[in-house]
C-alpha positions, 0 to 999 in steps of 0.5 A, a space after each residue: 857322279 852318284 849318291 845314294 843320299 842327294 837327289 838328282 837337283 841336288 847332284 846336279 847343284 852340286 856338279 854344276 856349283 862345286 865339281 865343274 868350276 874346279 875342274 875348268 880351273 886344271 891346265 888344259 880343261 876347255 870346259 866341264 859340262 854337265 849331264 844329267 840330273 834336275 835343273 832348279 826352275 823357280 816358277 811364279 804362277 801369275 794370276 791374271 785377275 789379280 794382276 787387272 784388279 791392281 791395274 798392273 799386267 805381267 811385263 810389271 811381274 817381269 820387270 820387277 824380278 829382273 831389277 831385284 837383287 835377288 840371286 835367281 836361276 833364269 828362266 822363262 815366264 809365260 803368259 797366254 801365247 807369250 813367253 818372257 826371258 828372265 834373267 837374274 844374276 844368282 840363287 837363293 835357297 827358298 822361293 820366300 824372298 822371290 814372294 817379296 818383291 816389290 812390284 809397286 810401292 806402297 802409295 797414298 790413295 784419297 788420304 789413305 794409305 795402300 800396301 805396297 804390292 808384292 809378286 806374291 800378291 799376284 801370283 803363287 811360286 813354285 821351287 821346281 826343275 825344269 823338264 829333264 831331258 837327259 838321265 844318268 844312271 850309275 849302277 842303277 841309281 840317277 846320278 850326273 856326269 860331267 863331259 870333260 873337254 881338252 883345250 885344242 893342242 892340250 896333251 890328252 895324257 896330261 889332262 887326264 891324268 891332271 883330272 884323274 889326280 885332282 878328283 880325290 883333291 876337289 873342294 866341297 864335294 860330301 863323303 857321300 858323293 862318288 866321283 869316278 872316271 867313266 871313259 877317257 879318250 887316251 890311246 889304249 897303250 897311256 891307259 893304267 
């Protein structure tokens, strides 16, 4: 899957979002994994000073972005020689939301009121991607693949044809994005 026009985090959004849930649904597919491209990785850069200087510590940072009802990638958070799992349960389109979470209420002090504190208070957040570790090229320009599994006793012939008719049929997918088969494994004698 390639396109001149969305880049690798996009293509990869897109195969992992729209292509492969479409494809995992066809009779016979066990599973669609894609490879290639950028993983989105939202990073919060939590600063160590601002943290102590509101007697709060990371697993506060943690805790707070696990129980928001934000939809976030999963990740990991790092803090000196320890690295936390997060796990949330969707995506967002802009990191702005993350910046707001609360990770402590706002309190009255001494007859005086102090702001709530938020992850963006403490640290800085950056939309990137994780490191790549595999890249595809299609006709020399970075694109993605999907690696199509057959479910065990599934008709090999039947399952790519299915697939080779439901491409131009897929949901969501730009005009500007080419899918093509690059390998299938039926018998040389079944291909077209």
């Amino acid at each position: 899957m390639g396109s001149s026009e969305l880049d690798e985090k996009q293509l990869y959004d897109l195969a992992y979002n729209v292509v492969e849930p479409q494809l995992e649904r066809i009779p016979g597919v066990a599973s669609a994994t894609v490879g290639g491209g950028k993983v989105r990785e939202v990073q919060v850069q939590v600063h160590r000073d601002a943290l102590r200087a509101r007697s709060m510590g990371v697993l506060d940072v943690v805790n707070a972005v696990r129980s928001s009802n934000l939809l976030l990638p999963s990740g990991n958070l790092r803090a000196g020689d320890r690295d936390y799992n997060v796990f949330a349960n969707t995506q967002f389109e802009h990191t702005k939301p993350l910046a707001d979470v609360i990770l402590r209420p706002a309190i009255e002090v001494g007859g005086r009121q102090v702001p709530p504190v938020r992850v963006g208070d403490v640290g800085g957040i950056e939309d990137g991607t994780q490191d790549q570790s595999e890249i595809v090229r299609i006709n020399g320009q970075r694109g993605v693949y999907l690696r199509v599994l057959k479910q065990p006793g599934a008709n090999t012939i039947k399952v790519v044809d299915s697939i080779r008719a439901a491409l131009p049929n897929l949901r969501g997918v730009p005009a500007n994005v080419k899918l093509q088969i690059s390998f299938d494994n039926r018998p040389t004698s079944a291909r077209p």
